[in-house]
N, C-alpha and C positions, 0 to 999 in steps of 0.2 A: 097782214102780209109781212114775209120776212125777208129781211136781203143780207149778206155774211158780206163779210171783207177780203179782197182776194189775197192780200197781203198778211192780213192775221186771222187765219181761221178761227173758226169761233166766236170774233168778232161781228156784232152786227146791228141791226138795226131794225122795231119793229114797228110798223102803222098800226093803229088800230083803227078801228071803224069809225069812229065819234072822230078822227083824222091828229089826233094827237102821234108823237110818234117817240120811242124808246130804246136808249140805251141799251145793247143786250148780251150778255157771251154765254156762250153756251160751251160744253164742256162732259166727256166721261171721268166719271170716278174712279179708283184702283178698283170698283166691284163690278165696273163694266155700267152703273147706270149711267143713264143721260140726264143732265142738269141742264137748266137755263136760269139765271139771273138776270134781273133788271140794274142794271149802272145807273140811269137816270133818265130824266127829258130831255127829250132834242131841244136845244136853245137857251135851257139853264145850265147841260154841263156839255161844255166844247166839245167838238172831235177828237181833240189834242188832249184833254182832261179822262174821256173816256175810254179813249183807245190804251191812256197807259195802267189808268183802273183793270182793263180786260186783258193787260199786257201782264199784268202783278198775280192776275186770276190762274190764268192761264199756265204761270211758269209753277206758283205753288200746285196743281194737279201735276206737271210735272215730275213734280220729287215726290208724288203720293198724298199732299193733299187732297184737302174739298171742303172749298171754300164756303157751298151748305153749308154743310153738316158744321163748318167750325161757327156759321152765324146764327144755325140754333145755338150750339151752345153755349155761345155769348150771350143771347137773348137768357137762356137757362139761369145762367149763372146773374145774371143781372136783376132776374126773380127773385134771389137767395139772397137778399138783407138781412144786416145785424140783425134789426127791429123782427124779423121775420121768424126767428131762431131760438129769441132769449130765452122764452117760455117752454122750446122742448128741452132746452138749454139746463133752468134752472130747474124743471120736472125733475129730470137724470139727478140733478142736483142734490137734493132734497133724500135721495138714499142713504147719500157715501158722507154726509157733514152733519152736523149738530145745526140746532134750529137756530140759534145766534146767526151762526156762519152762512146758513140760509136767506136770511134776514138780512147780514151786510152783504153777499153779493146779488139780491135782489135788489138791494137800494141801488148801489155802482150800475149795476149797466138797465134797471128802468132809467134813471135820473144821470147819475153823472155821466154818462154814455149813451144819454139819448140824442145831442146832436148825429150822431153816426148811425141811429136807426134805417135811414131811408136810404142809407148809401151799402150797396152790392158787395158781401164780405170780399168780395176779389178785389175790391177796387178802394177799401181802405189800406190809405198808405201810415209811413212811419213819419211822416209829417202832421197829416193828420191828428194820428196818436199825440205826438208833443206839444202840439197847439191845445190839444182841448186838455191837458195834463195842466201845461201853466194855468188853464183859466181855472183848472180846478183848486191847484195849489194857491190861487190867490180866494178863490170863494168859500174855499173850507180848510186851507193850513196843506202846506208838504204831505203829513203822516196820512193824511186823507187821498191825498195825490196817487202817492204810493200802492196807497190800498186798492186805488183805484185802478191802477196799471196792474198790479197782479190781476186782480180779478178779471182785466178784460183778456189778458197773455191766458189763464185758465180757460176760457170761455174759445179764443184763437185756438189751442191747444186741442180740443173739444171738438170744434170744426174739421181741424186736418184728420182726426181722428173718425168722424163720418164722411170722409172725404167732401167736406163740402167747402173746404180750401187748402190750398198748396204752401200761403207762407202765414207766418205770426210777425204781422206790423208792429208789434209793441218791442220784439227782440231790436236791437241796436238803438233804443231809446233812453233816456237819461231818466235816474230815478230824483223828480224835485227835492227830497233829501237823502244823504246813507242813512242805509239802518246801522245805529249804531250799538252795541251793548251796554243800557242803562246803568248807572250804578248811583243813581241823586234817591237819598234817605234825607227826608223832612228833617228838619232840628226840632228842638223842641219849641223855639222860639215862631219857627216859621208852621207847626201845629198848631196852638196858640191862635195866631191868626189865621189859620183860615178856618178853623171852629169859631173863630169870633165875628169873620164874614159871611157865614154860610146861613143864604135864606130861609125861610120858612118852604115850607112845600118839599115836596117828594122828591128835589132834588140836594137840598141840606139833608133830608135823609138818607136818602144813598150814599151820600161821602162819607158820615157819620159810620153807616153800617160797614164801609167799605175800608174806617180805619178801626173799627173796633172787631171784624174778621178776620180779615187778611184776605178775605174771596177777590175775585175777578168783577168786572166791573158790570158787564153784560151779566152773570152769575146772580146780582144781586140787584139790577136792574129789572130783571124776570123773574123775581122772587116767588112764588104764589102763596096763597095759604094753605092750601094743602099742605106744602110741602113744611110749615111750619107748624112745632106744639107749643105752644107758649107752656102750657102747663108743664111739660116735661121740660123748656129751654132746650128747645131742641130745634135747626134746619138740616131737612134732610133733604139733599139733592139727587137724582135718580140720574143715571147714567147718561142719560140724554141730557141733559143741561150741565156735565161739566166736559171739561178739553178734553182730558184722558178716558174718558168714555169712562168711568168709574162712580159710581155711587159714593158717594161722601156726605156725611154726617158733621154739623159746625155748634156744636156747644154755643150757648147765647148765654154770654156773660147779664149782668144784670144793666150795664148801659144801654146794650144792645134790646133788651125787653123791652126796655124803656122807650127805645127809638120806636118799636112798632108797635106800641101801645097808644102811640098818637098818632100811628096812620090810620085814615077813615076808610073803614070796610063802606064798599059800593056794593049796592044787591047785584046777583047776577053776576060778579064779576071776579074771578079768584084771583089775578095778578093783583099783588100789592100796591105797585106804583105805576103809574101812568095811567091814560086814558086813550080808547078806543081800542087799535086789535092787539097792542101788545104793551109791552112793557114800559120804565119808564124810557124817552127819548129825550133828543133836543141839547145831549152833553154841551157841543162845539158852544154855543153861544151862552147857555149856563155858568161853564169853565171858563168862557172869554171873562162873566160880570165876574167872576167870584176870584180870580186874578186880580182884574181893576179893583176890589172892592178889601182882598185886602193885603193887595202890594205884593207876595211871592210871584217870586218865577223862573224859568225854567223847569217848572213842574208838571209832570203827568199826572192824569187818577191813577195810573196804573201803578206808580210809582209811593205810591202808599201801602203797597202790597208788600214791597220791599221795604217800608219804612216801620209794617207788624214786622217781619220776619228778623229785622235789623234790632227791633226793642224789643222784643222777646228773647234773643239773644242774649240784649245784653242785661236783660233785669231775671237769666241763669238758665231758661230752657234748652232744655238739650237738643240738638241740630235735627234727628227723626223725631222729635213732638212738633219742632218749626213745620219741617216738610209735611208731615201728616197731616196739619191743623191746615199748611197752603194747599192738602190734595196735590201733590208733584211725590214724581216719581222719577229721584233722581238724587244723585249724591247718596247720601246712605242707604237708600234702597232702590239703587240704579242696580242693573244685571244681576249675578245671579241670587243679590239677596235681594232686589225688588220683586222674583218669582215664588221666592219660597216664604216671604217674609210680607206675611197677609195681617198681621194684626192692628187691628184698627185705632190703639193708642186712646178710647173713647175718653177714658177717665182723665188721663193727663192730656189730652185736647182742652177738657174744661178748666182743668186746673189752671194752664198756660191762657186761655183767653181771658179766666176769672181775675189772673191776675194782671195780665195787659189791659181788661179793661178798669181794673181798679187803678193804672199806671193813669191812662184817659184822661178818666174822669178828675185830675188832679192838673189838666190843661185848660178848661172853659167849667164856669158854673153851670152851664146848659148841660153837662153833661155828670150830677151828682151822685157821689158815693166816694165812701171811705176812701183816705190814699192806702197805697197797701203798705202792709207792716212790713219793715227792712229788716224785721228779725223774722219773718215767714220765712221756715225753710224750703228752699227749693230742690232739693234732693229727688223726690219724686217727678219733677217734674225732667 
C-alpha cells in the first residue's frame, strides 16, 4: 500500500505485506520515466530525516537530474578499483616500453600500490597518495618513492584516458626527493674500496661488470648467454634490452671475461644472474650491505656509469668512442649528426674498454692484469 505527502509530492510511504513499512519518493526523469526509491524504514530513519532526503531527491530532478541513474553509477564506478585495472593496465603496457620498464612498473603498483587495490579509482585521493609515498620512502629510500609516484600518475593518466576517471590524485603531491642532475664520479680511492667490499655472488658481479662497461644497471643485470661470445669477447644487446631501443654491441675487455668465467651456468636457464623468472634482483639491500661494508657514500650504481665515461676521458678517449661505448645518443651524435652518423666505432669500443679495463684491474688484486702502458698511444682511440 502506498500513501504520498500532501505537502511534498512524491513524498511517501510504503506498507508492505509482512507490515514492515518504507521510506519512499517517487519521481519523473527529464525522459519522462517514472522512478521510485526506497529512503529507508519507518523507525530507523525519522520523518524529519526522510522527508529532507526526498526534499534533496526531488529538487535535483528538478534541474534535470536522476537520482537512479546517478546511484547506478556510483554503484558502477565503485566496481572499478585500482586492483581491478592494473593488469589491463600493464597488458597495454608491455607494447610501448622495454621489458626492464615493464618489470619496475609491474613491481610499483602489484606491491608498492597495493594498499590502494580495493579502493574505487574515483575515490583515491591526494592524501592518500602521500601517506603511502612516505611509507614507501621510508621502506625502500626517496629514489624508490619517486618511482613509485610516477608510475602510479602514468597508470592515473591511463585511466582518464579510458574514461574510467576524471582526476590524477598524485598531481599536487610532493616528490620525497628532487630529481636532481647527478654529477658524483668515484675517486679512485673510493674504487678501491668498494672492489675491496664487494661480495661473492652475482651481486659483486654485477658491479664488477657495471664498472668495467660503463652499461646500465638493469642492462647487465639481464645479461643472458646468448647474448654473450666469450670467444669473440663479444655482448651483444638487441634492441629490446637497451633505453634507446638500439642494438649495441660491448667489447669484453679481458677483466670483464674473467668476471663471467666464474658465473655458474644453471641448465635450462640463459639469464646470467639471478634466480627464478628474471634477472639479478634485490639491489636496495645488497647496496645498503656493500655501503656499510665499505664506508663510501652518497653513491649510486648508476653513478659508475659516469665514473667509466669520466676515466676514459681522462686516460685520452675521445668523447664519440665514450658515447658509443655508453650506447647514448647525444652530444656528439645528438640531431643531425646522430642521423646520419651510424657507425658503430666497434674497433675503438675495444680499444677504449681494453684499456679502461687494464686502468681496473690496477685498483683490487681481484681484479688481475697488466697496468696499462703510459706510453700506449692513444690517438686511435
Amino acid at each position: 500500500m502506498l500513501a504520498f505527502d500532501d505537502d511534498l509530492p512524491g513524498f511517501g510511504i510504503r506498507a508492505n505485506a509482512g507490515g514492515s513499512r518504507i521510506w519512499i519518493v517517487q519521481y519523473r526523469n527529464a525522459l519522462g520515466q517514472s522512478k521510485r526509491e526506497s529512503l529507508g524504514r519507518v523507525g530507523v530513519l525519522s520523518a524529519t530525516d526522510a522527508r529532507r532526503a526526498a526534499a534533496e531527491k526531488l529538487a535535483r530532478v528538478r534541474l534535470g537530474g536522476d537520482p537512479g541513474a546517478e546511484r547506478e553509477q556510483a554503484r558502477k564506478r565503485a566496481a572499478v578499483t585500482v586492483g581491478s585495472k592494473v593488469d589491463a593496465y600493464l597488458e597495454g603496457l608491455g607494447d610501448r616500453i622495454r621489458a626492464t620498464g615493464l618489470r619496475e612498473s609491474t613491481r610499483y603498483m602489484r606491491l608498492s600500490w597495493a594498499p590502494l587495490h580495493r579502493v574505487p579509482v574515483a575515490e583515491v585521493t591526494r592524501a592518500m597518495v602521500a601517506e603511502r609515498l612516505n611509507v614507501i620512502a621510508k621502506t625502500s629510500g626517496p629514489y624508490a618513492a619517486n618511482r613509485a609516484r610516477t608510475t602510479l600518475s602514468a597508470f592515473y593518466g591511463w585511466l582518464i584516458e579510458e574514461g574510467l576517471a576524471d582526476a590524477n590524485p598524485v598531481v599536487g603531491t610532493r616528490k620525497p626527493i628532487q630529481d636532481e642532475k647527478r654529477q658524483r664520479v668515484l675517486k679512485p680511492d673510493e674504487i678501491r674500496a668498494v672492489l675491496a667490499a664487494l661480495p661473492a655472488g652475482d651481486f659483486g658481479r654485477v658491479v664488477r661488470l657495471l664498472l668495467l662497461t660503463g652499461q646500465r644497471r638493469d642492462e647487465v643485470a639481464d645479461m643472458t648467454w646468448a647474448e654473450v661470445d666469450l670467444a669473440g669477447a663479444l655482448w651483444s644487446m638487441p634492441g629490446g634490452r637497451t633505453k634507446n631501443g638500439l642494438a649495441h654491441d660491448v667489447p669484453l675487455s679481458a677483466p670483464a671475461l674473467a668476471v663471467l668465467a666464474e658465473a655458474p651456468r644453471i641448465e635450462g636457464r640463459d639469464l646470467v644472474f639471478g634466480s627464478g623468472a628474471g634477472g639479478f634482483q634485490g639491489f636496495t639491500r645488497a647496496k645498503a650491505a656493500l655501503d656499510k661494508a665499505c664506508g663510501v657514500t652518497g653513491w649510486r650504481l648508476h653513478d659508475l656509469r659516469r665514473t667509466v665515461a669520466t676515466g676514459m676521458g681522462n686516460l685520452g678517449v675521445l668523447p664519440h668512442v665514450v658515447e658509443a661505448v655508453l650506447n647514448h645518443i647525444s652530444g656528439t651524435k645528438a640531431g643531425v649528426a646522430g642521423v646520419y652518423n651510424y657507425a658503430l666505432y666497434n674497433p675503438e669500443k675495444r680499444a677504449a674498454l681494453d684499456l679502461w679495463g687494464r686502468h681496473v684491474s690496477t685498483f683490487h688484486p681481484a681484479i688481475e692484469l697488466a697496468a696499462p702502458d703510459p706510453k700506449a698511444p692513444l690517438a686511435d682511440l
